[in-house]
N, C-alpha and C positions, 0 to 999 in steps of 0.2 A: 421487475420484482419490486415492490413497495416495502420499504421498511418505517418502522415507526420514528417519529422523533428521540422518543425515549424509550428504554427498555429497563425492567427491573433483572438485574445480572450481581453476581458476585463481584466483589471489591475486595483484593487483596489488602489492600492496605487499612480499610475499615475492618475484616474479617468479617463483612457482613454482607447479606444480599443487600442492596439499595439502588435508586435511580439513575441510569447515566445518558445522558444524550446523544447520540449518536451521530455521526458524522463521516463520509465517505475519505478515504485516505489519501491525499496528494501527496507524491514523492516531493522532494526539494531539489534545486537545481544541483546537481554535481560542478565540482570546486575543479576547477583547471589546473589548478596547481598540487591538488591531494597526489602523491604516491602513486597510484596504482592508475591515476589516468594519464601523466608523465611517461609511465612505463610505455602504457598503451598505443598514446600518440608516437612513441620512439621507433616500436616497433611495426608501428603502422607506415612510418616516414618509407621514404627510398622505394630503392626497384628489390624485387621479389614478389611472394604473396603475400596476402592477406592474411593476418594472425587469426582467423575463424574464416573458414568456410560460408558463403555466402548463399543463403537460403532462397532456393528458387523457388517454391509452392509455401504455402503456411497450411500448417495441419489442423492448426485450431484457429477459429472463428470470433471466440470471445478472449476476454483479458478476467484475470481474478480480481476481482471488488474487495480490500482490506476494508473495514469497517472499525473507525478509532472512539472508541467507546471513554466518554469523560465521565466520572462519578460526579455526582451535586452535590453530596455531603464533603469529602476533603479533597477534589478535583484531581486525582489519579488517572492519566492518562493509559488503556489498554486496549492494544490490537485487535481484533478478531479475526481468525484466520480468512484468507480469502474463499470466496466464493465466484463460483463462474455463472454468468447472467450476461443475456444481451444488453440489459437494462435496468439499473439500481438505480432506483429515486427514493428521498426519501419523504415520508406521508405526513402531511400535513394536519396537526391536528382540531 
């Protein structure tokens, strides 16, 4: 799926439609030390099972593509919900 460089969208923070550029969303590395992957690691440690069940097939194919939409006028950063696609490029203009 080809999406545009820019897209004219609402901006909450202007209150107005105007231009944003668009860009595909990379997670950021998760912190080894945060809370909850501490936890994780603990209970992952030692003899017993595995804290989740371990997935022998995958049901789905594709991954959801977030798309982070930056305004040009006061640079507000917003999500757009995922979409599923084998293929998100975006088009060059």
């Amino acid at each position: 799926m080809k999406i545009p460089k820019v897209i004219v969208t609402y901006c909450p923070r202007c209150n107005a439609h105007t231009d944003h550029t668009v860009t595909i969303y990379k997670h950021g590395k998760r912190r080894a030390l945060a809370e909850g992957e501490r936890r994780y690691r603990a209970k992952q440690k030692g003899y017993g099972s595995k804290r989740k069940p371990e997935q022998k097939r995958f049901a789905k194919v594709t991954k959801k593509v977030v798309l982070k939409l930056k305004c040009r006028k006061c640079g507000y950063i917003l999500h757009r919900r995922g979409i599923r696609t084998k293929k998100m490029e975006i088009k060059e203009l």
